[in-house]
Residue, then its C-alpha position, 0 to 999 in steps of 0.5 A: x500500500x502507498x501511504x501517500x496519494x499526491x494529486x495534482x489538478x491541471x488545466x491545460x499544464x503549466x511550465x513546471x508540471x513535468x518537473x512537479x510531476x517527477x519530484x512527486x513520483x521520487x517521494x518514497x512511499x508515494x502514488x501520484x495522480x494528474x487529472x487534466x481538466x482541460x486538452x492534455x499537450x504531447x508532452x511525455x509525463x513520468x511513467x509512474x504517473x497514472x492520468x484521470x482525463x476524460x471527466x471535462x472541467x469539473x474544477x479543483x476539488x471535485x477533480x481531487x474527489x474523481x482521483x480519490x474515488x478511482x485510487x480508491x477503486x484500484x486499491x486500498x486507502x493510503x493514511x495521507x492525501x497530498x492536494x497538489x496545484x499544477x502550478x507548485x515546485x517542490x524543492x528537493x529537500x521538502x520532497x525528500x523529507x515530506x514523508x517523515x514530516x507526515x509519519x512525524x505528526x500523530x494521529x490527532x493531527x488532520x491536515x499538514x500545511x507548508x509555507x510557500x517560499x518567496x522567488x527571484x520575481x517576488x514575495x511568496x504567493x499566500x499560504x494560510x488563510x482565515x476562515x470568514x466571519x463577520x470579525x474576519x471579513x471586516x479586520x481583514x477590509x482595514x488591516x489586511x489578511x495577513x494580519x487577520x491570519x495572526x490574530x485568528x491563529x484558531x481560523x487558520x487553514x491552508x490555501x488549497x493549492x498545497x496541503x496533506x490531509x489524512x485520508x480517513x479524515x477526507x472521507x469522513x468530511x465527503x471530500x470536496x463539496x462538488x458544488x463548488x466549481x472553482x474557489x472556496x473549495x478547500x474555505x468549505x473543507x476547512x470550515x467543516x474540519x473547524x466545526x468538527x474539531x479537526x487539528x491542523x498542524x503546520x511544518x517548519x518554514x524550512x520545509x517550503x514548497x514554491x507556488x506560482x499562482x494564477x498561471x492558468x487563470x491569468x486576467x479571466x474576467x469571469x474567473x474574477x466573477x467565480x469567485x465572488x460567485x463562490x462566495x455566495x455558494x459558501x454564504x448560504x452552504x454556511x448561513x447558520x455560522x456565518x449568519x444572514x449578514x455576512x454577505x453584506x459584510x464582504x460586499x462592503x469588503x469589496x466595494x473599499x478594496x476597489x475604492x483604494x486600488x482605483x484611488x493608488x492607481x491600480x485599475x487592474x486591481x480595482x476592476x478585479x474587485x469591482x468583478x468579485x463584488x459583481x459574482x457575489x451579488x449575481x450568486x446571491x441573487x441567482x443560486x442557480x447561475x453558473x456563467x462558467x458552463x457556457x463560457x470557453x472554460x467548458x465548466x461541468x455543470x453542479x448536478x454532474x459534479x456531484x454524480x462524478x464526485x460525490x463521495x461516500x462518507x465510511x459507516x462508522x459510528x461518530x462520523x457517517x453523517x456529522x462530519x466528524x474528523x479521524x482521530 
């Protein structure tokens, strides 16, 4: 049995896949999956990798939840998940020590988070976030996310573009909710692993992996209005913690945010907000709408993601139906 099941998500690769997908398949212990959401080019990929195509876009976390269900159907569990963006390096160090930094952690711990390293053209993409609340989204609108994610320590979760989770544990939560299509996958995970007392533990900054970021999405306008559509979707999914205003909260979030960037002279930025601000209030207004289907990203609609995706949650008492994390 592999312990470890690295997936990586593609749309059309990206300029390090190849050497992602070989540090991946070096890793002792590991069994690494590529689902390719959008046209697969010719090039070669290692021959240890085993190739998911085929499903179409079904976006991020419901093509790690296809992964799952065909490693699952080929063979026993492994004890680790490792959720992998197309667009991440993994220096060799981190590869070679990545399964000790796993087997290291105990069986209380449910999720594993790496630092992202900076690079010669900039600083590090984000690698934490902090679950939204009314306090979050508001701190966060005057003082930024970085300073909401030290204030908040018990909020914080990692970016989904790199993270391991335990295996049982990813059961037991029903994966990736399939009705998100793109952003706020891995905020839904993470917000039921909160509710359900999951742990999360975080590796020493010298461990770091290197994400790149927005390769594959670029400037898309209506990747801008997904997410803020997404935020809709994660407004209603968590209404009861969240309460009824929270989507009024960020959208004031929203409205400042592409204020300061038109008035510092930053138009690019000022219109990417003023495109969250117009996916959340079309995502409120219309639960139904998903722009991306009958866009050119070819977006799998909702219904066929949860029949491609779904996942079935182990039989076992605490955690057929609650959520509840492995211990």
């Amino acid at each position: 049995m592999h312990p470890l099941l690295a997936v990586v998500v593609s749309h059309g690769g990206s300029t390090h896949l190849h050497q992602l997908l070989s540090a991946l398949a070096a890793i002792r212990g590991s069994r690494v999956m590529l689902v390719e959401n959008g046209t697969r080019g010719a090039d070669s990929l290692p021959d240890a990798v085993r190739v998911v195509e085929g499903q179409g876009n079904v976006g991020y976390g419901t093509a790690v939840n296809v992964a799952v269900r065909a490693a699952l159907d080929e063979g026993p569990a492994p004890e680790w998940l490792l959720v992998v963006n197309s667009d991440v390096t993994i220096p060799a160090d981190t590869a070679e020590v990545l399964p000790k930094l796993l087997a290291w952690h105990p069986p209380s711990v449910d999720v594993v988070g790496f630092p992202f390293l900076a690079t010669a053209d900039g600083p590090p993409a984000r690698s934490r976030a902090v679950l939204p609340t009314l306090r979050t989204n508001a701190f966060i609108a005057v003082r930024g996310e970085a300073a909401a994610v030290a204030r908040w320590p018990d909020l914080r979760h990692p970016v989904g573009a790199f993270f391991a989770i335990r295996m049982s544990t990813f059961l037991r939560m029903g994966g990736f909710d399939p009705s998100y299509w793109m952003y706020y996958e891995e905020t839904d995970l993470f917000a039921r692993l909160h509710a359900a007392a999951g742990r999360i533990a975080w590796v020493d900054d010298e461990w770091s992996v290197v994400h790149v970021g927005g390769e594959t999405v670029g400037r898309s306008g209506l990747l801008h209005a997904e997410l803020g559509r997404a935020a809709a979707l994660y407004a209603r999914r968590h209404r009861t913690t969240l309460g009824w205003a929270w989507p009024a909260v960020h959208a004031g979030q929203l409205v400042l945010l592409t204020v300061r960037k038109a008035v510092t002279g930053r138009p690019d930025d000022a219109l990417r907000a003023a495109r969250i601000l117009a996916g959340l209030a079309g995502g409120l207004a219309r639960p139904s709408w998903e722009p991306a289907v009958r866009s050119r990203w070819r977006a799998i609609p909702a219904s066929d993601r949860h029949r491609l995706g779904d996942l079935p949650r182990p039989a076992s008492p605490g955690s057929a139906d609650d959520g509840t994390p492995g211990r």
